[in-house]
Backbone bond lengths (Angstrom), bond angles and torsions (degrees), N, CA, C in turn:
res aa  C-N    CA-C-N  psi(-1)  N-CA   C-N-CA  omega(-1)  CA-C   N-CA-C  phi
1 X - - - 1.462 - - 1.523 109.90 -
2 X 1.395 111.89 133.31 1.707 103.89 -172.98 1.950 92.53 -101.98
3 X 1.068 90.83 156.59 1.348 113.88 -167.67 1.763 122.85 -149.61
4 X 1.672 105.58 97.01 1.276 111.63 -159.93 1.348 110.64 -93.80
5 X 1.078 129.77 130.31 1.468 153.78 174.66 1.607 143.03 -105.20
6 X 1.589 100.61 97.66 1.669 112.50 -177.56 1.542 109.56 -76.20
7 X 0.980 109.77 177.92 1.813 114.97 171.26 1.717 100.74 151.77
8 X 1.625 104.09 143.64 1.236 86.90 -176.05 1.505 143.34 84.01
9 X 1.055 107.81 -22.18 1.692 100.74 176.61 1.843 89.01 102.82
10 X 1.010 150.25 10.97 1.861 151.08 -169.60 1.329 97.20 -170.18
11 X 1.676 93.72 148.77 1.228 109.10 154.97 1.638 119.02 -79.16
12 X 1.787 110.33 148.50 1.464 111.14 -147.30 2.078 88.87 -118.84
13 X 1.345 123.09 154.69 1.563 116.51 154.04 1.174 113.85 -64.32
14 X 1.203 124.66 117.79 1.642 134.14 167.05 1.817 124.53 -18.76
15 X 0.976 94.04 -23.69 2.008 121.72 -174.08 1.002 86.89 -119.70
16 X 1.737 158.55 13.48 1.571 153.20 132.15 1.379 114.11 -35.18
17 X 1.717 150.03 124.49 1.160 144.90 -162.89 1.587 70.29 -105.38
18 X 1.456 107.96 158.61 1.613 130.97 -140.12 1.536 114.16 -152.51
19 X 1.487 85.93 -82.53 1.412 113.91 164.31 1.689 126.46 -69.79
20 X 1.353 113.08 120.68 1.497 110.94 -167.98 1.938 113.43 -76.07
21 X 0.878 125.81 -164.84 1.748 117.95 -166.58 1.690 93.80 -97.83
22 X 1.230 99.54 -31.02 1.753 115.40 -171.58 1.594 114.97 -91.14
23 X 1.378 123.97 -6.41 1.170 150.90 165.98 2.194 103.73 -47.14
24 X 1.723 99.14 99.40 1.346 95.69 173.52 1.251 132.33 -94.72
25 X 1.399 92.83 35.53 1.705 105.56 143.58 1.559 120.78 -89.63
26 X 0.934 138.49 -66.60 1.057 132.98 128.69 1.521 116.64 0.08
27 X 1.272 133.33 -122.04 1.246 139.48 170.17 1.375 112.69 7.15
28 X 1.628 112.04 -90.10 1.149 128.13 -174.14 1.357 117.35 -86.21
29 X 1.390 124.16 -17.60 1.353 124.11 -172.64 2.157 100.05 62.21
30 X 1.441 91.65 63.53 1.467 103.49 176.93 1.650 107.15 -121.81
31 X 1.851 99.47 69.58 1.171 91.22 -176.30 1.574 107.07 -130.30
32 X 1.661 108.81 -134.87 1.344 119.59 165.86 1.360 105.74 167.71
33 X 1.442 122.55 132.89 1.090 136.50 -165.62 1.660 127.42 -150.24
34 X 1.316 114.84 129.05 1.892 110.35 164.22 1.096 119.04 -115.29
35 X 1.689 99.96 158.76 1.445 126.56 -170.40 1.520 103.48 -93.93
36 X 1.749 143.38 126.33 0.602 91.78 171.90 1.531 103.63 -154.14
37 X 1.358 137.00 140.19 1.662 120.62 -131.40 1.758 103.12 -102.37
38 X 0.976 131.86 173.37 1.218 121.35 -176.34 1.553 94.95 -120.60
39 X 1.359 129.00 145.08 0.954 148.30 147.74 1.643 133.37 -124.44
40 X 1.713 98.66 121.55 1.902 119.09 171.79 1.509 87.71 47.89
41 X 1.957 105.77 53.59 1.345 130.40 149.77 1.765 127.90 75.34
42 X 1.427 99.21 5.19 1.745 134.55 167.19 0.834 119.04 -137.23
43 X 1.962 98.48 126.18 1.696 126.01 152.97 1.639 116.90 -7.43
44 X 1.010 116.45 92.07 1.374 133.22 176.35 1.666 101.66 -56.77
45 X 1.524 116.94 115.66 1.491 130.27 158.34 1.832 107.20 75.22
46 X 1.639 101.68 -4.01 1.818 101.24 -172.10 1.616 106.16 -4.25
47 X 1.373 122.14 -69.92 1.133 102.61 -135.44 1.542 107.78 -85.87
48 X 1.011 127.51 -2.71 1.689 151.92 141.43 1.475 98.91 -23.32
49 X 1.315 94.59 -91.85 1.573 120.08 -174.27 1.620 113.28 -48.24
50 X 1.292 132.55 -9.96 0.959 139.63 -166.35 1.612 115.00 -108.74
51 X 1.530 95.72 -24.83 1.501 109.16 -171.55 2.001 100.99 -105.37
52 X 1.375 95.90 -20.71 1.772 90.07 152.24 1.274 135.29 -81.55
53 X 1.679 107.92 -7.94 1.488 136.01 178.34 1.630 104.52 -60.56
54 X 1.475 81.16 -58.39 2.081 106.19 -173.95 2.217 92.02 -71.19
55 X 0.991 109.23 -46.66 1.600 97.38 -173.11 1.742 107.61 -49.52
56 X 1.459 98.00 -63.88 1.438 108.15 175.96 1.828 125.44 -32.10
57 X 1.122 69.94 -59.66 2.081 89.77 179.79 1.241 101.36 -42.07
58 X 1.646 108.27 -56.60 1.771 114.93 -162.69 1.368 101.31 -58.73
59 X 1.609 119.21 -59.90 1.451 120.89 -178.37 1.430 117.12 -23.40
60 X 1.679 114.02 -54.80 1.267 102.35 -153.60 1.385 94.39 -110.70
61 X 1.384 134.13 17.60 2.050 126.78 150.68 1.886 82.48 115.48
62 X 1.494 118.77 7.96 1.849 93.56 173.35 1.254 111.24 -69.82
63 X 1.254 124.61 161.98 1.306 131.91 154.41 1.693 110.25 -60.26
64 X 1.403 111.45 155.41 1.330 128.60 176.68 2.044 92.96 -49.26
65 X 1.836 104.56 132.79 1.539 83.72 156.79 1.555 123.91 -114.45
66 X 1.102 115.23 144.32 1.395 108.39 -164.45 0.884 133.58 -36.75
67 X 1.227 150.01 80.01 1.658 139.56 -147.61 2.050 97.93 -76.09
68 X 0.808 124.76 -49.75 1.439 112.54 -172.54 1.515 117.95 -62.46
69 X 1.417 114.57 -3.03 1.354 117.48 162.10 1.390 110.61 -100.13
70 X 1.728 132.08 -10.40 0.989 141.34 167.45 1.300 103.75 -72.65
71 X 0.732 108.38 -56.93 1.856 122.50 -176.81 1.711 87.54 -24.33
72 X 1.602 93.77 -91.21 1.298 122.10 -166.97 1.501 116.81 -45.60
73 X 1.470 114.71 -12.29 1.779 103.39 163.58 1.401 96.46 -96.39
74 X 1.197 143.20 -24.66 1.281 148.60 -178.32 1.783 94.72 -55.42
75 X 1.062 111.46 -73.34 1.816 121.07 170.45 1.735 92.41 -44.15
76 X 0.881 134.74 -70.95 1.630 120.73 -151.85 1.341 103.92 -75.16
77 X 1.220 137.74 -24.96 1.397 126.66 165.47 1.100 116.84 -83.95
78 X 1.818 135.97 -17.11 1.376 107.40 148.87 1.090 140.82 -76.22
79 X 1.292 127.13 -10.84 1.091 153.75 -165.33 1.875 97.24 -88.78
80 X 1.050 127.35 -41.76 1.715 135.27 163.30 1.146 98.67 -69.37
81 X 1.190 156.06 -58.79 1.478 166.61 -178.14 1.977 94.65 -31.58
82 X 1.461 118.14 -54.08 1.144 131.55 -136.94 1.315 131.83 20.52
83 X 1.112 110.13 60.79 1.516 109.99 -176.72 1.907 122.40 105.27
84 X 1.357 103.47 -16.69 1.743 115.10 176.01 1.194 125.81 -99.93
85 X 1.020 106.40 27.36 1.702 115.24 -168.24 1.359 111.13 -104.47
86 X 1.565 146.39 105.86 1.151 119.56 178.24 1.870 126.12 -130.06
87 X 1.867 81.89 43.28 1.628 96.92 -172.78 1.862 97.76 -169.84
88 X 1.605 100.55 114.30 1.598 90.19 173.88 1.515 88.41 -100.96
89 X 2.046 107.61 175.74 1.127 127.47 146.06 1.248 119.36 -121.94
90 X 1.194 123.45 146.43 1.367 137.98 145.91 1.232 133.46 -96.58
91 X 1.535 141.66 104.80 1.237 149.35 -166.69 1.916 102.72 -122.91
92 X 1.335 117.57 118.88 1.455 131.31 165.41 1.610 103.93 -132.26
93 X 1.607 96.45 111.64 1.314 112.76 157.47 1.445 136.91 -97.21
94 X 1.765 130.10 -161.20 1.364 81.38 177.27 1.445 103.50 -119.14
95 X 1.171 95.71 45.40 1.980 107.76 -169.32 2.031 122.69 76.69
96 X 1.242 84.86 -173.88 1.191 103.95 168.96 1.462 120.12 -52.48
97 X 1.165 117.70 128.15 1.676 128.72 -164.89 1.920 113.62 -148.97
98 X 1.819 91.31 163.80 1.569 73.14 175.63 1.518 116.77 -84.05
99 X 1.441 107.14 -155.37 1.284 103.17 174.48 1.269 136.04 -109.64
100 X 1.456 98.18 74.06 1.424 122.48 -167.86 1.488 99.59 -146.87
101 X 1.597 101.44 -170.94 1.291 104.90 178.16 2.038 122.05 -79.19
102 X 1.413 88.32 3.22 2.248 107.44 -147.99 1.726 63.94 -86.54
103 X 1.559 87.29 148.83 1.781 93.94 166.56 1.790 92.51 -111.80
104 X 1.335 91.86 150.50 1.482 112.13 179.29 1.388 102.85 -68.07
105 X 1.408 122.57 -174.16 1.293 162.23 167.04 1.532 133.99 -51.53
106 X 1.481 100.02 -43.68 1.321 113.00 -161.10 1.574 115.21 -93.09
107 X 1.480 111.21 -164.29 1.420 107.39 -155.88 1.401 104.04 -71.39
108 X 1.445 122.23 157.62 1.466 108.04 157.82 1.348 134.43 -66.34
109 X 1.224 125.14 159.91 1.347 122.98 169.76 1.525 119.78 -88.63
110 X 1.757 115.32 125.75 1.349 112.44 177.42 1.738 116.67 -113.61
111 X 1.320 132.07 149.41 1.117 108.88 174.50 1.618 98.70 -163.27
112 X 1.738 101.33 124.99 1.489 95.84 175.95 1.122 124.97 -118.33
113 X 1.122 119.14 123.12 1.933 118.60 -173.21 1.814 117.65 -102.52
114 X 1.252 113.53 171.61 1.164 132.38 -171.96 1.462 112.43 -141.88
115 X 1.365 112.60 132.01 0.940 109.70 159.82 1.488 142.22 -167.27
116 X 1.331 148.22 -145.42 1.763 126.55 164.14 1.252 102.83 -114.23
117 X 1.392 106.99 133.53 1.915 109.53 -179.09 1.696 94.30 -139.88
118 X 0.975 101.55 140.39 1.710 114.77 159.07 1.226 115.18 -62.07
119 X 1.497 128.90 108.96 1.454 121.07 140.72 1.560 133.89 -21.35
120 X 1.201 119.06 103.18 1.366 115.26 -166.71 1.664 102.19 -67.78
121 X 1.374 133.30 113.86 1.334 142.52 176.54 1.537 123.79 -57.16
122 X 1.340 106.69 -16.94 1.346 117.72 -161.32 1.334 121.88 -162.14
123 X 1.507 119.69 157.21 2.076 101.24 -175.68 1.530 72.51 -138.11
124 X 1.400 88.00 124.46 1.635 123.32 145.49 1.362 116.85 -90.06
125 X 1.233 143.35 120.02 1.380 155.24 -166.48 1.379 117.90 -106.37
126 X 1.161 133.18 167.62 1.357 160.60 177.75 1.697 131.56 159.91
127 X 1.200 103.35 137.26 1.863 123.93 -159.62 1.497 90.29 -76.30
128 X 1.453 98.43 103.01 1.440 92.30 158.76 1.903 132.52 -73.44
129 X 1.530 114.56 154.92 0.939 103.71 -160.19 1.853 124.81 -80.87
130 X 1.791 99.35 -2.77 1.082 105.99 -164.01 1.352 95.46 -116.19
131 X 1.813 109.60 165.48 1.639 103.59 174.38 1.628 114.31 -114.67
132 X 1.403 98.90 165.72 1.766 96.45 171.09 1.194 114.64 -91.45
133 X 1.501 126.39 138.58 1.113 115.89 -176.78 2.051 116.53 -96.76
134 X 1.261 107.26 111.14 1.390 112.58 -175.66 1.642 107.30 -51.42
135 X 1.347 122.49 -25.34 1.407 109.85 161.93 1.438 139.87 -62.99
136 X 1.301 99.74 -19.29 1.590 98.68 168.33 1.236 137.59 -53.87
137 X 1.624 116.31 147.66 1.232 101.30 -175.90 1.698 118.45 -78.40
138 X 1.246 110.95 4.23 1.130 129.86 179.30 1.671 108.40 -87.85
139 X 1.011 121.38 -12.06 1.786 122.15 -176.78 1.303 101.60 -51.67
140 X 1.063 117.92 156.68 1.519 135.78 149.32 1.802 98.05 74.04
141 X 1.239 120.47 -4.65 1.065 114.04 -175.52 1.616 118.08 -111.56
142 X 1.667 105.87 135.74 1.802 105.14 168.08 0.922 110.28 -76.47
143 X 1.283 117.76 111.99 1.707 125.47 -171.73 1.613 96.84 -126.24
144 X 1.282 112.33 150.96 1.315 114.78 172.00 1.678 116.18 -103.38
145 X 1.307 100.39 43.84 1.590 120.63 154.35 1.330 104.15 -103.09
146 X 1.500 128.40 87.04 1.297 118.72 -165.11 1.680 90.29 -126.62
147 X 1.512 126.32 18.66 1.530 112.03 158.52 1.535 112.40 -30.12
148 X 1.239 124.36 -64.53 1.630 125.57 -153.11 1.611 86.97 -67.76
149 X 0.870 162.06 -79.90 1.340 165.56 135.25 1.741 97.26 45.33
150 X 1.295 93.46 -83.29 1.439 127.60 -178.69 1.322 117.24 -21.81
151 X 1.379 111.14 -61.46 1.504 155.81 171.73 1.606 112.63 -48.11
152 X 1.553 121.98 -51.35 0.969 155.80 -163.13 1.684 95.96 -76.72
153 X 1.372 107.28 -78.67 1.141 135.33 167.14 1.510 116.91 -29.34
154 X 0.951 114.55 -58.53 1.656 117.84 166.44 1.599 122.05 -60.59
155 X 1.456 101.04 -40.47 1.823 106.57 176.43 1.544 102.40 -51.32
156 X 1.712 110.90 -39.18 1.452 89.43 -156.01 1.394 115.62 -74.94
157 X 2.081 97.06 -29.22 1.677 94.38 -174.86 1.460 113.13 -60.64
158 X 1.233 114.34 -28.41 1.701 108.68 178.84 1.051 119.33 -46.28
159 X 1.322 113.45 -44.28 1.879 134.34 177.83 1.702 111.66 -78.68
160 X 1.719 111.88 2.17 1.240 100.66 166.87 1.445 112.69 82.04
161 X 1.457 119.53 18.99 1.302 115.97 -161.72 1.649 89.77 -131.30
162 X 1.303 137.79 165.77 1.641 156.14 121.12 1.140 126.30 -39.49
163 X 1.222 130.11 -34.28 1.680 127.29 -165.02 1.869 117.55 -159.97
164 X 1.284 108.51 106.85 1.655 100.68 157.30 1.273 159.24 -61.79
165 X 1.313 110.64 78.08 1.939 94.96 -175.70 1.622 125.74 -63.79
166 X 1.672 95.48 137.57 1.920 99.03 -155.88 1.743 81.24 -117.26
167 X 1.166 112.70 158.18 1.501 141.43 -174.30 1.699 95.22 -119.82
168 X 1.263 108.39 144.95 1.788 114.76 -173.81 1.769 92.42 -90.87
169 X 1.233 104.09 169.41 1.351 127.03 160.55 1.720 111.90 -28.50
170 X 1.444 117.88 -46.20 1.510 129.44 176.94 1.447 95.95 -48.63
171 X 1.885 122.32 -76.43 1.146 133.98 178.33 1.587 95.13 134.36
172 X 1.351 101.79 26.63 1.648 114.75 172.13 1.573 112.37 -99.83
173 X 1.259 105.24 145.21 1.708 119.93 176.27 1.251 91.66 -47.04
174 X 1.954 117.66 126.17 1.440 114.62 167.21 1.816 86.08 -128.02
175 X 1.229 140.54 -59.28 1.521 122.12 -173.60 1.594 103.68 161.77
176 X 1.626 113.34 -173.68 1.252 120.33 -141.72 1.767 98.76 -101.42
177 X 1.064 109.53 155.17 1.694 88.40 159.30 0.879 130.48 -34.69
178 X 1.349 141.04 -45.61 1.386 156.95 -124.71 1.565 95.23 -163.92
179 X 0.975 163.34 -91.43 1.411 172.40 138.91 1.742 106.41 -18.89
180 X 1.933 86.15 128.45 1.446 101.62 143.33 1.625 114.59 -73.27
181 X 1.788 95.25 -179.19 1.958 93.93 -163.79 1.524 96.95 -148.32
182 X 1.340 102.36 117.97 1.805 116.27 -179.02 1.153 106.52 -102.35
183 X 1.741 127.23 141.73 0.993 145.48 -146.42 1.284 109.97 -116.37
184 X 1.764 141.79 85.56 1.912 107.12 175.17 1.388 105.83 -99.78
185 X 1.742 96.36 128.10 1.672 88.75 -178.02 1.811 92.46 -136.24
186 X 0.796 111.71 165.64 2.301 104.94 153.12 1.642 91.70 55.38
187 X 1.318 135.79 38.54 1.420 121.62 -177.48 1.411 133.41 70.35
188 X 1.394 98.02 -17.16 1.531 108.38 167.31 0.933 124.26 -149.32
189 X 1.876 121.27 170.08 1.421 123.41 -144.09 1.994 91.91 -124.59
190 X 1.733 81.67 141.57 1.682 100.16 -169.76 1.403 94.68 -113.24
191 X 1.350 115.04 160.34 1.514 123.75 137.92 1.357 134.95 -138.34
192 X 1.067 125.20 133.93 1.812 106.97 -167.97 1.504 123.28 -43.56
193 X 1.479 110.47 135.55 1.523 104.29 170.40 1.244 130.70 -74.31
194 X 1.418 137.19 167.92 1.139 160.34 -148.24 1.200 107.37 -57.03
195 X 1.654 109.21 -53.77 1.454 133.04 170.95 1.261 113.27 -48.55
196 X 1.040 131.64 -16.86 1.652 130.43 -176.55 1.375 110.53 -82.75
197 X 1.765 115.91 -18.87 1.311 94.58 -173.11 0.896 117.30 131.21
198 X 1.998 124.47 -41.75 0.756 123.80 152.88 1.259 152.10 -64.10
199 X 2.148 117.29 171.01 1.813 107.88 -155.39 1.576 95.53 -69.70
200 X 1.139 124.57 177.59 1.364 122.96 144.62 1.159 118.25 -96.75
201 X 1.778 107.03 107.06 1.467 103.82 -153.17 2.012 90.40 -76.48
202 X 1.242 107.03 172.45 1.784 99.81 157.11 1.776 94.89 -93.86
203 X 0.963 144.32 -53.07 1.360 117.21 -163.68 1.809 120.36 -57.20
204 X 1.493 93.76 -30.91 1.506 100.66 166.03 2.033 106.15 -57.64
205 X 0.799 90.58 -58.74 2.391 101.00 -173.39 1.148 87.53 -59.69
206 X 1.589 155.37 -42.56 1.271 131.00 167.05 1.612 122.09 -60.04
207 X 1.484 109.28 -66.76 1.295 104.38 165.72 1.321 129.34 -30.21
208 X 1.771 132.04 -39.04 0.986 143.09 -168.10 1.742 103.22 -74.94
209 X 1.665 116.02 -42.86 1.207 123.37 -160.95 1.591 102.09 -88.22
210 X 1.466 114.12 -33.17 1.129 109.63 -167.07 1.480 120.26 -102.79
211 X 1.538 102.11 4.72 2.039 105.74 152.46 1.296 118.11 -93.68
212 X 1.595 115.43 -29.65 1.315 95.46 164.72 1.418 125.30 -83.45
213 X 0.998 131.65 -7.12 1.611 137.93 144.02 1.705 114.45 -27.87
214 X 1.597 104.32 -54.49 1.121 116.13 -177.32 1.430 120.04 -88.24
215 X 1.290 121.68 2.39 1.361 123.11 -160.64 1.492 141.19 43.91
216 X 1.941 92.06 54.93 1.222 99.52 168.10 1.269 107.34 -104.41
217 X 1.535 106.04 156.78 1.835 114.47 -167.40 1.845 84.47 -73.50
218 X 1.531 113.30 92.81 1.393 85.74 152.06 1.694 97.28 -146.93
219 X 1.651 113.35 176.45 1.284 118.93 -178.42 1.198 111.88 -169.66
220 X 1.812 111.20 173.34 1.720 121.63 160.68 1.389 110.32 -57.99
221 X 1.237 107.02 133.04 1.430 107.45 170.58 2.027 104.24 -92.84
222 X 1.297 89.24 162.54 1.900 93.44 -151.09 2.194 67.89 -94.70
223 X 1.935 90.33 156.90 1.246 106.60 -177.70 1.659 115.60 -59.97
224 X 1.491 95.80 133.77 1.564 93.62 -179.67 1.568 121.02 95.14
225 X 1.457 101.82 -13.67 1.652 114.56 -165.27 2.295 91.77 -81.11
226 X 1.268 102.76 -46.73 1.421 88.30 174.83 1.096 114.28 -100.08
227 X 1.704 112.69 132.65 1.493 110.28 -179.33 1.672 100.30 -98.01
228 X 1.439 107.02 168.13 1.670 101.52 145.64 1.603 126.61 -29.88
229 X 1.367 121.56 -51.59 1.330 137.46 -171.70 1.342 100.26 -51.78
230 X 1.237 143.91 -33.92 1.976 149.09 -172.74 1.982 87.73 -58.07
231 X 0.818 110.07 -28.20 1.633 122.09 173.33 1.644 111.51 -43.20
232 X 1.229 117.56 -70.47 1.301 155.57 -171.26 1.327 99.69 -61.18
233 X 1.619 102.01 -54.35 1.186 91.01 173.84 1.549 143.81 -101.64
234 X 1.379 95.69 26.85 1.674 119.70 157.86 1.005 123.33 -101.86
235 X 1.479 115.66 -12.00 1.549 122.39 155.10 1.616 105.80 -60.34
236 X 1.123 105.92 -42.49 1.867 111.03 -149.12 1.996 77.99 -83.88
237 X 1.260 132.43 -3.92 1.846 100.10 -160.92 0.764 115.26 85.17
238 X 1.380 142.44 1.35 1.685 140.80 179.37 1.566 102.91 -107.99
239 X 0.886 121.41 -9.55 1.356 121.92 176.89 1.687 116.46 -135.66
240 X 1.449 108.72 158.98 2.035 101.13 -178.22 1.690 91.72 -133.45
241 X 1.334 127.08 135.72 1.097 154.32 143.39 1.574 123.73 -46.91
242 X 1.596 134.40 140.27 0.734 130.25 146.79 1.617 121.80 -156.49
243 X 1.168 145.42 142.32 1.450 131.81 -170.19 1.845 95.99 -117.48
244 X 1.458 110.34 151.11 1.483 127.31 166.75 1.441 103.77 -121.56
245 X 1.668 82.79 163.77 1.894 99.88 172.74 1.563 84.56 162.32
246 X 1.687 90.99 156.14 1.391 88.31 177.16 1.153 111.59 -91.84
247 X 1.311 145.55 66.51 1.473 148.37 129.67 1.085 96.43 -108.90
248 X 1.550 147.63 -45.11 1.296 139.04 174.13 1.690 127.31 -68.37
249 X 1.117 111.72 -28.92 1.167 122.03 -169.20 1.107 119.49 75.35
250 X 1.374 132.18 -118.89 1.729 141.99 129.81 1.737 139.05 -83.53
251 X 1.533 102.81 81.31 1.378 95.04 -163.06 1.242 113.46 -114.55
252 X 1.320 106.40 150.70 2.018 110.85 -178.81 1.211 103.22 -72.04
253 X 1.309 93.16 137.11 1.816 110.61 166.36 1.353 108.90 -72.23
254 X 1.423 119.43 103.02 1.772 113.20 178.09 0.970 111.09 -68.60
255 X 1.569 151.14 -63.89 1.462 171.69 177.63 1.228 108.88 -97.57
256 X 1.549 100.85 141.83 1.653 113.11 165.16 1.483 90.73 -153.80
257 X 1.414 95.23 132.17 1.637 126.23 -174.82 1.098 109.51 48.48
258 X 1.527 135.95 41.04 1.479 126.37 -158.75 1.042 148.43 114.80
259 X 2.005 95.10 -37.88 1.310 109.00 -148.29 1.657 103.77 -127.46
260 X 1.607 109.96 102.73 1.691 112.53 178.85 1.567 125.41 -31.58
261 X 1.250 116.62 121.94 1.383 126.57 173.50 1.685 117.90 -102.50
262 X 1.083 112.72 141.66 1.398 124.10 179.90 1.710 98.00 -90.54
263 X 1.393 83.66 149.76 1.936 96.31 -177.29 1.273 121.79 -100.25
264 X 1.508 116.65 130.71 1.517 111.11 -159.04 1.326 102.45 -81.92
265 X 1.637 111.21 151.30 1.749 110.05 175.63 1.840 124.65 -89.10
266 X 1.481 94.04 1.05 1.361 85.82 149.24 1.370 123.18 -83.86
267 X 1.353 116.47 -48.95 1.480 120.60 -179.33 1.435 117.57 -66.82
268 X 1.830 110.31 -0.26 1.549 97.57 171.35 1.756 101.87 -92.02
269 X 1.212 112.94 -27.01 1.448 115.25 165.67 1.394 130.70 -44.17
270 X 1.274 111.64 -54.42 1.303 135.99 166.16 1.848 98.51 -53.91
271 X 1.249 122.20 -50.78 1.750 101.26 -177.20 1.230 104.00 -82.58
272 X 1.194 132.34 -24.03 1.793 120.32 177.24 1.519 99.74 -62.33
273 X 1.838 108.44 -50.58 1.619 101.65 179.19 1.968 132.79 -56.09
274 X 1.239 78.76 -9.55 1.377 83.49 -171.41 1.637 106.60 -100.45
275 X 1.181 134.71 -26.63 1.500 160.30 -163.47 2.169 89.20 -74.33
276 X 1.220 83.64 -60.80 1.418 104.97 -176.21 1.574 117.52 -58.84
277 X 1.207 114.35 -37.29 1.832 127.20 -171.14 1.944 94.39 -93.74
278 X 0.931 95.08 -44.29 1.539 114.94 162.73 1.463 130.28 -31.13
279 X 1.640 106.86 -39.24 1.648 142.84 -153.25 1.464 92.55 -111.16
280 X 1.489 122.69 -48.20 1.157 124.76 175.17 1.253 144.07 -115.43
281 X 1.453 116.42 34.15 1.267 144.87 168.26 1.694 114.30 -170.11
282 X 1.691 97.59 90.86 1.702 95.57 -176.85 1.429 109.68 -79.33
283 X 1.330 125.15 -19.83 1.490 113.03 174.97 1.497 126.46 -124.44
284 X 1.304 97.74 76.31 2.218 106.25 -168.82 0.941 97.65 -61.33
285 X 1.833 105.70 119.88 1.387 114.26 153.64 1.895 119.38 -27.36
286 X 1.389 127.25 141.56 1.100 115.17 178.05 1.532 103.26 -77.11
287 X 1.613 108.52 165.74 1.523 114.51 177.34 1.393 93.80 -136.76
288 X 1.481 131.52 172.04 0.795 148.36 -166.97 1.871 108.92 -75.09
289 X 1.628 117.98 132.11 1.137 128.69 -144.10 1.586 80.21 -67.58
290 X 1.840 103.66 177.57 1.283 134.16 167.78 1.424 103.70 -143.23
């Protein structure tokens, strides 16, 4: 797999050491980072993804990171890519630090990669056993402290599955490792709010903006309104599953814990609608969060 690499102001050799030993990203996992997929050969939503870059940063005390030098490794690694690339990253840390938790002084660390990833086709599910806690100061944020992630992530492959759904501290539906989680139940489609804990994914803030555009019954569900239990009841047929992200887009949850789920036809609407708005506007102006 070739794998192209910015940092610095140049493009770097992939096997280039980058990152320093004292680097608290690394260390501390004092970072912040996006995923972000390319589509029919362009950065899917950039300027989305860029302005959750700047949200993130603020959350946790980074400095603003330059986006017009982001830009511009973003351009030089597709442009090296020529055409095979079908997943960038963005990683800004906050550099070199001591060895403690205090972050040092110095410049931040930037680094943008490229590379080929499979579209995951399908979400296999399972309830993870632990919760996120919406109090953290880490909520809502892509941080590259992604141990709990990590952790998560491994339970499911054991169980044969792709993705974990975690319940917050409440014991309410908050979202996936990796994926937000849309709900069709009563004719219409929910997703947990903000307050729960969960990221603000952008494929979720599109989905959200671009069914009610279309006039599908869908919305935030008010805190507390989804429990864990909406689970149970997508086992039973009373409820339909689906997880986002932008490598997934909008995809049905086939299985949870085992057990095959049928796909709701609103929420298959909602991924054709979104596939489609998707096709013809790769970079939506941002609008104000949900």
């Amino acid at each position: 797999m070739t794998v192209i690499v910015w940092s610095g102001g140049s493009l770097r050799a992939s096997d280039e050491p980058i990152i320093t030993a004292t680097d608290h990203g690394l260390t501390v996992g004092d970072g912040v980072f996006e995923t972000i997929t390319i589509r029919d050969g362009r950065p899917f939503a950039l300027t989305r993804h860029l302005a959750r870059l700047r949200y993130s940063a603020a959350r946790i005390g980074l400095a603003e990171p330059a986006e017009d030098a982001i830009r511009a490794g973003v351009e030089a690694v597709m442009e090296a890519g020529k055409g095979s690339l079908t997943r960038l990253r963005v990683t800004v840390t906050s550099g070199p630090g001591p060895m403690s938790s205090a972050r040092g002084d110095g410049a931040q660390t930037v680094v943008i990669t490229g590379g080929q990833a499979a579209r995951p086709r399908v979400c296999h599910a399972v309830r993870a056993p632990w919760h996120r806690n919406e109090r953290s100061p880490l909520s809502g944020v892509k941080s590259t402290s992604y141990g709990e992630n990590a952790v998560m992530a491994g339970y499911a492959r054991e169980r044969g599955a792709d993705e974990a759904l975690v319940a917050n501290t409440h014991g309410n539906l908050c979202e996936g490792t990796a994926t937000n989680v849309f709900v069709e139940c009563d004719d219409e489609i929910l997703t947990p709010p903000l307050a729960s804990g969960c990221l603000p994914g952008i494929t979720r803030g599109l989905a959200l903006e671009w069914a009610a555009d279309a006039g599908l019954p869908i919305r935030v569900a008010a805190p507390g309104e989804l429990t864990m239990g909406v689970l149970d009841a997508a086992i039973d047929g009373r409820a339909f599953l689906a997880v986002t992200s932008s490598t997934r887009g909008v995809q049905h949850v086939a299985s949870l814990d085992g057990r095959d789920l049928a796909a709701g036809p609103l929420l298959r609407r909602l991924s054709t609608l979104f596939e489609l708005n998707a096709e013809r506007n790769p970079d939506p102006a941002p609008r104000r969060p949900s």
